[in-house]
C-alpha positions in Angstrom: 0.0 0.0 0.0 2.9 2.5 1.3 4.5 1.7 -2.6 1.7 2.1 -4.5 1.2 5.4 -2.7 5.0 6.4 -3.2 4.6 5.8 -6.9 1.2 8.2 -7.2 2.8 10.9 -5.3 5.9 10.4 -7.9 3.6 10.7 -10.7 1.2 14.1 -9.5 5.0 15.6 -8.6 6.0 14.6 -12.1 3.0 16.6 -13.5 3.1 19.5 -11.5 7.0 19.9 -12.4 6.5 19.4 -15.8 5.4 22.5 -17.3 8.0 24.4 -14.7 10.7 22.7 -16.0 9.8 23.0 -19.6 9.2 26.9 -19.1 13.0 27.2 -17.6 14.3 25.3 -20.6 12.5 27.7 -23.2 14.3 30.1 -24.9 14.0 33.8 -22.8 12.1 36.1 -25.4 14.1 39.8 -25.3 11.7 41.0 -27.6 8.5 40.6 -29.9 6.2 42.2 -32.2 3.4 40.4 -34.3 2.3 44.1 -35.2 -1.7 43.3 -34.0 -1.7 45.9 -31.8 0.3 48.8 -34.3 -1.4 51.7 -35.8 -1.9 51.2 -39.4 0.1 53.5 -41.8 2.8 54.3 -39.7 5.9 52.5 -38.5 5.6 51.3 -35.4 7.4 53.0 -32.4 9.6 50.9 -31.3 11.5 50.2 -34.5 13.9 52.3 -36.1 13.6 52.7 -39.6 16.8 53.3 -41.4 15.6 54.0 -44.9 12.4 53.1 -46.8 8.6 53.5 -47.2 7.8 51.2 -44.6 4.2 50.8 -43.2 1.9 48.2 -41.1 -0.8 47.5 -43.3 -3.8 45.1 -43.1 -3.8 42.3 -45.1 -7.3 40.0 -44.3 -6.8 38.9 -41.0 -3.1 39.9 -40.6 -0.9 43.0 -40.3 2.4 43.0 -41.7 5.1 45.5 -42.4 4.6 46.8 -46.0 8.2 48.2 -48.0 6.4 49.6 -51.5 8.3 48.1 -54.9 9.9 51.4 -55.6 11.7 52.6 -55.5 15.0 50.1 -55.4 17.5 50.1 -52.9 19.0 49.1 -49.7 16.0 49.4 -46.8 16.0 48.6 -43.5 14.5 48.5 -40.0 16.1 48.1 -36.7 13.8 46.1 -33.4 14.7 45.2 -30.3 17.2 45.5 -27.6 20.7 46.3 -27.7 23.0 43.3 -27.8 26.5 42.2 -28.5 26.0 38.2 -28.6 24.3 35.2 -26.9 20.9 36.1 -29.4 18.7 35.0 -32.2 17.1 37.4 -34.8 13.6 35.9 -36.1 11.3 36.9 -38.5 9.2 36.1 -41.6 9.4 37.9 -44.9 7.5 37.6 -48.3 8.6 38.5 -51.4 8.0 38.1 -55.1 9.4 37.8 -58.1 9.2 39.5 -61.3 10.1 37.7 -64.8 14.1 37.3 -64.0 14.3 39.5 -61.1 14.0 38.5 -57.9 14.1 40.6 -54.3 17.0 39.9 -51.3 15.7 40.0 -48.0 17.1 39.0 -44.5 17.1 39.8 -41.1 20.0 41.2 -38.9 21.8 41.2 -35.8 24.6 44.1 -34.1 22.8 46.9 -35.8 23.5 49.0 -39.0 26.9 47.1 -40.1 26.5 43.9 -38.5 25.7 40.3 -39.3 23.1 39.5 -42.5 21.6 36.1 -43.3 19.9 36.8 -46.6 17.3 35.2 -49.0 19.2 36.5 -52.4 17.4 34.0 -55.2 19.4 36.2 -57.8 22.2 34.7 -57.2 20.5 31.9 -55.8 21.8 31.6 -52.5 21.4 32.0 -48.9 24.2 33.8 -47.9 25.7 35.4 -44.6 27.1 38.6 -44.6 29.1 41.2 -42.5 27.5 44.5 -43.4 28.7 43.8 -47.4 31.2 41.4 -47.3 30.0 37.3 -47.9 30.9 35.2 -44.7 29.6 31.8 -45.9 26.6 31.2 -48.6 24.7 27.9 -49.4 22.6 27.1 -52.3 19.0 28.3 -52.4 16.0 26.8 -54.3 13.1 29.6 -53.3 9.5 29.6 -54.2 8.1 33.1 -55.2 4.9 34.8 -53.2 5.8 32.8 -50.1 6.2 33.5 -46.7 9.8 32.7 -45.9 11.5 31.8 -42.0 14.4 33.6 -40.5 16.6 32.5 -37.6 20.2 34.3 -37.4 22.1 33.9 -33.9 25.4 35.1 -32.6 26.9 33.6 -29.9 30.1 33.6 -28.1 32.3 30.4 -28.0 34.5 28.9 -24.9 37.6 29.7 -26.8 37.3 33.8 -27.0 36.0 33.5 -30.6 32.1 34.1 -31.7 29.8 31.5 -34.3 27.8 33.0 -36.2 24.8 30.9 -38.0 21.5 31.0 -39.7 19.0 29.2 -41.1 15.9 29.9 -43.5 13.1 28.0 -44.7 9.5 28.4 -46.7 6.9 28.7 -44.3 4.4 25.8 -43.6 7.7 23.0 -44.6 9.8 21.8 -42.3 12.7 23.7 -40.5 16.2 22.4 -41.8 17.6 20.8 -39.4 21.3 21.7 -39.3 22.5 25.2 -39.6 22.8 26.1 -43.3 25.2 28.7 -43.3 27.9 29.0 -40.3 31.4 31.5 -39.7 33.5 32.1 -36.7 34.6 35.4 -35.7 37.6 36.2 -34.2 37.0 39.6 -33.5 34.1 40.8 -30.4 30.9 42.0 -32.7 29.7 45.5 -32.2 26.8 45.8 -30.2 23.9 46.5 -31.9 19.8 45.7 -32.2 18.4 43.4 -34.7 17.1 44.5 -38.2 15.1 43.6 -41.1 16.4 44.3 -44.8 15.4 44.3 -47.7 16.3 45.2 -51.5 12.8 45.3 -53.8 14.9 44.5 -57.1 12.1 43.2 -58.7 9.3 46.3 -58.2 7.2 44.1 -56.0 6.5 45.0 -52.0 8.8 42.8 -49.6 6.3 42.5 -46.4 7.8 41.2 -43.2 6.1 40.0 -39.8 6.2 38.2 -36.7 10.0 40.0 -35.5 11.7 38.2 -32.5 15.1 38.6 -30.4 15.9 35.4 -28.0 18.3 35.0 -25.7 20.3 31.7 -26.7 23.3 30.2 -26.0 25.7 27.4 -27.2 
């Protein structure tokens, strides 16, 4: 009887614990915006916009931030906290093509001249960047008019030196499961917050959504 007991006790711990122990194990969220609550027309307040037409706009049940086709350039957005390393950018982005052309887009992390992980189909590639200059790339088969998945983290390593990785993937198939596109820096990054680009080379919006900053670590 006093076993049986034991082992019912063991199990309603078990439950109770569960739930607490899988809430320490998440991921800390740093920052978040799914852009429900913004006012539409206007850039929200807590992003920084560093150059472009950007906008929340409605779109049936969803709002997203809306960059217009034209005209073409280098456009950007900065979100979240400050940070130097130990996070992970996230965010969704839709684009579209054009006959041959085809839009780059990414997220970023350490601010204006930091770390890139980009969608660039015209050179079909995902590639990682440090402001301009290519880190690592990967080959890139993307679908046009479809949601696309963002994850770029920094983080610092045991030895003194920092890896930087990311990862994308259409929305609604299944995450990749290794890191697709990986560098190690020697040098400490500049802090910075974490950013949004995006380059409309193909005169069709580039509409981004669901923005996150996690705190991760090796």
């Amino acid at each position: 009887m006093m076993k049986e007991r034991l082992q019912k006790l063991a199990a309603a711990t078990a439950l109770i614990l569960s739930p607490l122990m899988a809430a320490t194990h998440a991921a800390e969220v740093l920052y978040q915006n799914d852009l429900e609550k913004e006012d539409l027309g206007f850039e929200p307040l807590e992003f920084l916009v560093l150059e472009g037409r950007f906008e929340v706009k409605q779109e049936k049940d969803n709002r997203v931030m809306n960059l217009p086709g034209s005209p073409i350039g280098r456009f950007g957005y900065l979100f979240g906290p400050t940070e130097t390393d130990g996070v992970e950018a996230q965010a969704r982005i839709f684009g579209s093509r054009k006959g041959n052309l085809f839009p780059t887009f990414g997220v970023g992390l350490n601010g204006v001249s930091g770390y890139r992980l980009l969608c660039a189909q015209g050179r079909r590639s995902i590639e990682l960047r440090k402001d301009s200059v290519l880190l690592a790339s990967a080959p890139l088969k993307w679908a046009s008019d479809t949601w696309t998945q963002f994850r770029l983290q920094v983080i610092k390593l045991g030895d003194g030196s920092w890896k930087v990785r990311g990862k994308l993937w259409e929305q609604g198939n299944a995450e990749p499961a290794k890191w697709q596109v990986e560098h190690v820096e020697k040098e400490e990054p500049t802090p910075g917050r974490a950013a949004v680009w995006a380059w409309p080379f193909s005169d069709k919006p580039i509409k981004s959504d669901d923005v996150k900053v996690v705190r991760v670590s090796k």
